[in-house]
C-alpha positions as CSV (number, residue, x, y, z in Angstrom):
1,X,17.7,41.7,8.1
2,X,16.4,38.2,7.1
3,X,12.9,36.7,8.2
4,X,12.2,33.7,9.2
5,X,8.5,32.6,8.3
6,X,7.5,29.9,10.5
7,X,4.4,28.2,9.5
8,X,2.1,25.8,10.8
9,X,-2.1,24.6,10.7
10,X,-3.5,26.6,12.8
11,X,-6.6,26.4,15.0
12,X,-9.8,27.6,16.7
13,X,-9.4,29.9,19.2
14,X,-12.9,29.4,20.7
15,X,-15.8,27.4,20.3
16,X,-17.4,30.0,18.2
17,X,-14.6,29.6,16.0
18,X,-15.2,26.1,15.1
19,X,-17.1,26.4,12.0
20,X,-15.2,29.6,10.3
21,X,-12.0,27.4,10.9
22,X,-13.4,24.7,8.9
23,X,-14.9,26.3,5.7
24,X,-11.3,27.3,5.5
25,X,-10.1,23.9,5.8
26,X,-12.7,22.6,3.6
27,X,-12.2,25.4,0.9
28,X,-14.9,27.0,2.2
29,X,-17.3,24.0,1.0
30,X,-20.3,23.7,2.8
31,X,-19.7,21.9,5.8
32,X,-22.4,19.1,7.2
33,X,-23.8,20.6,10.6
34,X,-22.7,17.4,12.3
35,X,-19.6,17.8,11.3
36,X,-19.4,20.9,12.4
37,X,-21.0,19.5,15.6
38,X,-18.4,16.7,16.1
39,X,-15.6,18.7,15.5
40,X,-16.4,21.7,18.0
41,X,-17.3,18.7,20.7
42,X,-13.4,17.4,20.1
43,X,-12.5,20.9,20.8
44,X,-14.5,21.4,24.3
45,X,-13.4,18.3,25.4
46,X,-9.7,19.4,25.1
47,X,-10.7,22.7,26.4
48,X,-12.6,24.7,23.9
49,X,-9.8,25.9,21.8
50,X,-6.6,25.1,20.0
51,X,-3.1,25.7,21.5
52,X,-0.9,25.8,18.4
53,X,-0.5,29.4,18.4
54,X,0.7,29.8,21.2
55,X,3.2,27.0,21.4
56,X,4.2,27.9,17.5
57,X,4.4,31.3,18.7
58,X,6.8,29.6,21.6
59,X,9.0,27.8,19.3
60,X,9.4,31.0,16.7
61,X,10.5,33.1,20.0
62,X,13.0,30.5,20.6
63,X,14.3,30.1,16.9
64,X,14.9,34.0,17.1
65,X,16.6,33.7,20.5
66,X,18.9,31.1,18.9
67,X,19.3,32.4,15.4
68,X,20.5,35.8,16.7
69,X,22.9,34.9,19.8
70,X,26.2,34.7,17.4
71,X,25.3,38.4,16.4
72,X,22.9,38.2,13.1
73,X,20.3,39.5,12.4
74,X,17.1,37.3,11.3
75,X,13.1,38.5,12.9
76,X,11.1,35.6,13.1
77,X,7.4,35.6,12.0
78,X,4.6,33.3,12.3
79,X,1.8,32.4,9.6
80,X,-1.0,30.0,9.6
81,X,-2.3,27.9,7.2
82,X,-5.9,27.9,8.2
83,X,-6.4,30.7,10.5
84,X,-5.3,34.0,12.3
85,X,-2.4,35.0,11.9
86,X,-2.9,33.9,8.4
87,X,0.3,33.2,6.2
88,X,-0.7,36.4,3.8
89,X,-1.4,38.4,6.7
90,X,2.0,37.5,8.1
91,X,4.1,38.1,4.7
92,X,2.3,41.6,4.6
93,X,3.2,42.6,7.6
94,X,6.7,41.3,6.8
95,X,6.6,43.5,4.0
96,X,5.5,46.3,6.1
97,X,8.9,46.0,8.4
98,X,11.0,45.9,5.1
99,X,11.8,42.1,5.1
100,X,13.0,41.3,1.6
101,X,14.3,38.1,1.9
102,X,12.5,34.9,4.3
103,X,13.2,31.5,5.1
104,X,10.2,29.5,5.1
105,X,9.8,26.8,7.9
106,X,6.6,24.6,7.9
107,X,7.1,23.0,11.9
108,X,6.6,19.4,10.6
109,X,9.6,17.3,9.8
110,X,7.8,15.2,6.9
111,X,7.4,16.3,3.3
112,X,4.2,15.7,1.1
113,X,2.4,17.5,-1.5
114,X,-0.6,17.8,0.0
115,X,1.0,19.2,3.4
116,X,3.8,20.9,3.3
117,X,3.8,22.2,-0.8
118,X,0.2,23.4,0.2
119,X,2.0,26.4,2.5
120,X,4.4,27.0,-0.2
121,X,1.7,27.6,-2.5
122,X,0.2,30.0,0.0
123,X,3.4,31.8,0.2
124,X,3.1,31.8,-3.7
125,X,-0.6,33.2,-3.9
126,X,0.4,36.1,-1.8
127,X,2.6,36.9,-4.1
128,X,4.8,39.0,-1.9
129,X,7.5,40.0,-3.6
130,X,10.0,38.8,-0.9
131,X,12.6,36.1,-2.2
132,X,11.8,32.8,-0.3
133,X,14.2,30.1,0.4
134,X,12.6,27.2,1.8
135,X,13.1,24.2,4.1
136,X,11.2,20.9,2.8
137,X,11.6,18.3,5.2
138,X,13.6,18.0,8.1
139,X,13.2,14.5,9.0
140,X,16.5,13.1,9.6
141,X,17.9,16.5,11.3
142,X,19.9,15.3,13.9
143,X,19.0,17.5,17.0
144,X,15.2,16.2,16.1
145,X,15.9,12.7,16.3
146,X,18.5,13.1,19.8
147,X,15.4,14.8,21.0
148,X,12.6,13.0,20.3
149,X,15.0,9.9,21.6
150,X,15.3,11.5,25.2
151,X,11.6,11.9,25.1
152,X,11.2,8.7,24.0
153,X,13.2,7.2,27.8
154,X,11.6,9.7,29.6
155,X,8.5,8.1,29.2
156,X,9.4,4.9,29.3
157,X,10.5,5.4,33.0
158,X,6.6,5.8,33.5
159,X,6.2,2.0,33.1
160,X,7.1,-0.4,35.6
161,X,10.9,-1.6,35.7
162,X,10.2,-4.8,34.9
163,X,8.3,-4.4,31.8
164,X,9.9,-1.6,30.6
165,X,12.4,-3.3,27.7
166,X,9.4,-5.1,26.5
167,X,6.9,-1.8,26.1
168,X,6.1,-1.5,21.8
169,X,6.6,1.8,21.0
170,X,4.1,3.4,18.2
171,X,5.5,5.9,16.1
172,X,2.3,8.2,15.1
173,X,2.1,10.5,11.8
174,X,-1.2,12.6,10.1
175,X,-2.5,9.8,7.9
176,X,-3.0,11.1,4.4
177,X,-5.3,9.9,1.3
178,X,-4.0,6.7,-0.3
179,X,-3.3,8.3,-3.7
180,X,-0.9,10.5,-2.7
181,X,1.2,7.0,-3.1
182,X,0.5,7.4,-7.1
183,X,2.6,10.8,-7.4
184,X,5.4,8.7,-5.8
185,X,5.0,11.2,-2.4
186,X,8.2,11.0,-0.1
187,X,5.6,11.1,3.0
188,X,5.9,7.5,3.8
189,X,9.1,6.8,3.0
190,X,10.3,10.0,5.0
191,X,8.3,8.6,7.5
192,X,9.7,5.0,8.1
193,X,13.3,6.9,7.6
194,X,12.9,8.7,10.8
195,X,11.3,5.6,12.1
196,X,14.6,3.9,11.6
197,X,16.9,6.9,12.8
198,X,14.9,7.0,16.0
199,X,15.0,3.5,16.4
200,X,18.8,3.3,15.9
201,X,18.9,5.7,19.0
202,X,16.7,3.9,21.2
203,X,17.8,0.3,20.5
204,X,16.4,-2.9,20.1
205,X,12.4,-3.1,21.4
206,X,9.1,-3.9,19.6
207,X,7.9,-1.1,17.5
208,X,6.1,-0.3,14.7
209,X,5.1,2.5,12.9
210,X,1.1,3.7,12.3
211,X,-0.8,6.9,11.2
212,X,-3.9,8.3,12.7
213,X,-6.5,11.2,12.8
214,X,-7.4,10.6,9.6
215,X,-10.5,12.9,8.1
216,X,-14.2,12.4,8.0
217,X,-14.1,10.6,3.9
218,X,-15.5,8.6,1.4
219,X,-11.7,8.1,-0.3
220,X,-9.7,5.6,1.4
221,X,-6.7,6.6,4.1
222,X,-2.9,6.0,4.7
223,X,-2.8,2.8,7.1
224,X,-2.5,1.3,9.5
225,X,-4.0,3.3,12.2
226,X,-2.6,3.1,15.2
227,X,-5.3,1.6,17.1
228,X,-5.6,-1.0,14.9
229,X,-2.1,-1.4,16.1
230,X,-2.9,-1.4,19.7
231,X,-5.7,-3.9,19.3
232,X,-2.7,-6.3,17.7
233,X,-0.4,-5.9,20.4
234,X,-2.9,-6.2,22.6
235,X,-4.3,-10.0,21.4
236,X,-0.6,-10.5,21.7
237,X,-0.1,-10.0,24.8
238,X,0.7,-6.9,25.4
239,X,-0.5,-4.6,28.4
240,X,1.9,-1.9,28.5
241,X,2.3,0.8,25.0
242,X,4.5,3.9,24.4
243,X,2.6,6.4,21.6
244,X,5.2,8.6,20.1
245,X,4.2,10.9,17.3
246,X,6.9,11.6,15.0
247,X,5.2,13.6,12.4
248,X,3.7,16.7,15.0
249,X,6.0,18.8,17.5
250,X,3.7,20.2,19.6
251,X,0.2,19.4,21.2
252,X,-3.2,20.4,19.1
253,X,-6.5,18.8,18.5
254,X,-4.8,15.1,16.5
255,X,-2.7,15.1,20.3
256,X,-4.9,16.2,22.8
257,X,-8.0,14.1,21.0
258,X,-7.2,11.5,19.2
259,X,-4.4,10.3,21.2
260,X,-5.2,11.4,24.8
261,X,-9.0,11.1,24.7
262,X,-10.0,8.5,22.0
263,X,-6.7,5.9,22.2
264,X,-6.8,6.5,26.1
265,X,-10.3,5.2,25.8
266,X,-9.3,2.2,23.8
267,X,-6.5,1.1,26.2
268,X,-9.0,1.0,29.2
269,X,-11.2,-0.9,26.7
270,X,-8.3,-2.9,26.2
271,X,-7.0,-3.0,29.9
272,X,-3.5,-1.6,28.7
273,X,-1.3,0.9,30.4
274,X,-0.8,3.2,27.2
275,X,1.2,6.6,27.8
276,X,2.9,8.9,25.2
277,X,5.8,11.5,25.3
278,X,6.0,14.6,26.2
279,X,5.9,16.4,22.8
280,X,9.1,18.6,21.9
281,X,7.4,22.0,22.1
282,X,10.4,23.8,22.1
283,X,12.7,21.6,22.9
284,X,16.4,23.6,23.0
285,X,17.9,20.3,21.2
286,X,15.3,20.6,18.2
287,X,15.6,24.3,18.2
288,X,19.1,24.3,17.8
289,X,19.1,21.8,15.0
290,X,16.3,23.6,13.6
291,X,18.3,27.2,14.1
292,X,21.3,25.5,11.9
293,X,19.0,24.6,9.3
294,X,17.8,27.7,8.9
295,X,21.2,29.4,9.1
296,X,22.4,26.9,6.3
297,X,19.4,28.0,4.1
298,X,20.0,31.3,3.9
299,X,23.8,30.5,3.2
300,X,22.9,28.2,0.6
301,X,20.6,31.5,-0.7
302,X,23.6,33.9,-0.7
303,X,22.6,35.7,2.1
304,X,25.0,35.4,4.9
């Protein structure tokens, strides 16, 4: 049998779980209290908890479902970065079912050191004792790009006919300190590659990529943000916008905050129409793609 360790942030499951979550983010550095207070407000105001478990949990199920309908054999885990089920937790319990061998799967298409390497090197501190093969980056995976294409005209059909070949379309990623850009980070580059690929599918329209949520920090952040972006195409002219977040699969606080509450807020400031899609969840498309990948790992491992 061959795992599949699927990995991504993780998230509060309550209110009460607000601060614990974030001494683990923050390397369990004291936290300011109104930090702590801002951050378990974003939460209640998207209904008091996180939902990446659960739709992680949804897209593992569905990476099993697809992995093993040809007749092999691969059990499909999930591990956290920063909360229950934690990725040490999970590799142990791996270990406990007699899984030697894994591939690991961060569920974020874009490589960086400071994201995905930072889940390698938890597999790496729980020094398991499984052989890992892992996936780095899947931006350019086909079945990711057809996907997040058809969600890309499904919400454009939300806009009024006659405006609708005219309606920008901002492609959203996690923003990231600025000096990952001295280590010569594929992020950005990655980034604006998908960008392209998705654009290729789409066809000719205004569009521009942006990042957003970045942290509370002194140090200065990947940009531009994307409501600097809206503000621009806004003094152009523009009063119709299409958010599309390339670099995140599935809704969590950066989705259900920063682009549904606090961008929502700034189009009605701006008197804009501003809608996003649908995020891919688990789209069958992207599974699929992402079920080949995973297949072609552990190939490329020796172990099929």
């Amino acid at each position: 049998m061959i795992g599949l360790l699927v990995m991504a942030y993780g998230g509060p499951d309550n209110l009460e779980e607000v601060e614990p979550y974030l001494m683990d983010v923050r390397g369990y550095r004291a936290t300011a209290p109104e930090i702590v207070h801002e951050v378990r407000e974003r939460y209640r105001e998207i209904g008091g908890r996180s939902p990446i478990l659960e739709k992680t949990q949804a897209q593992a199920d569905a990476l099993q479902s697809a992995l093993n309908q040809h007749g092999q054999n691969f059990k499909v885990f999930v591990g956290m970065r920063h909360w229950h089920p934690f990725i040490q937790n999970t590799l142990a319990d791996m270990r406990a079912q007699g899984i030697e061998r894994t591939v690991a799967l961060v569920m974020a298409p874009h490589y960086s050191r400071m994201s995905i390497q930072a889940y390698f090197k938890k597999i790496e501190e729980a020094n398991s004792g499984m052989q890992v093969a892992r996936i780095h980056d899947w931006h350019l995976l086909p079945e990711y790009l057809d996907a997040l294409a058809g969600h890309v005209r499904s919400a454009l059909e939300r806009f009024p006919e006659s405006v609708r070949a005219e309606v920008p379309v901002i492609l959203t990623a996690h923003s990231l300190p600025e000096r990952i850009l001295e280590w010569g980070d594929p992020y950005p580059l990655q980034l604006l590659a998908t960008t392209d690929a998705l654009m290729e599918r789409i066809g000719p329209r205004p569009h521009e990529f942006a990042y957003q949520s970045a942290a509370i920090s002194t140090e200065p952040w990947l940009g531009p943000d994307a409501s600097k972006v809206m503000v621009r195409y806004a003094a152009e002219g523009s009063r119709h916008m299409l958010i599309c977040p390339i670099g995140f699969v599935c809704e969590h606080v950066e989705i259900l905050y920063d682009i549904d509450i606090v961008y929502q807020k700034l189009a009605k400031e701006l008197g804009v129409q501003l809608e996003r899609i649908d995020m891919l969840n688990a789209e069958p498309e992207m599974i699929r793609g992402l079920a080949g990948l995973v297949r072609q790992t552990a190939q490329e491992a020796g172990w099929l």
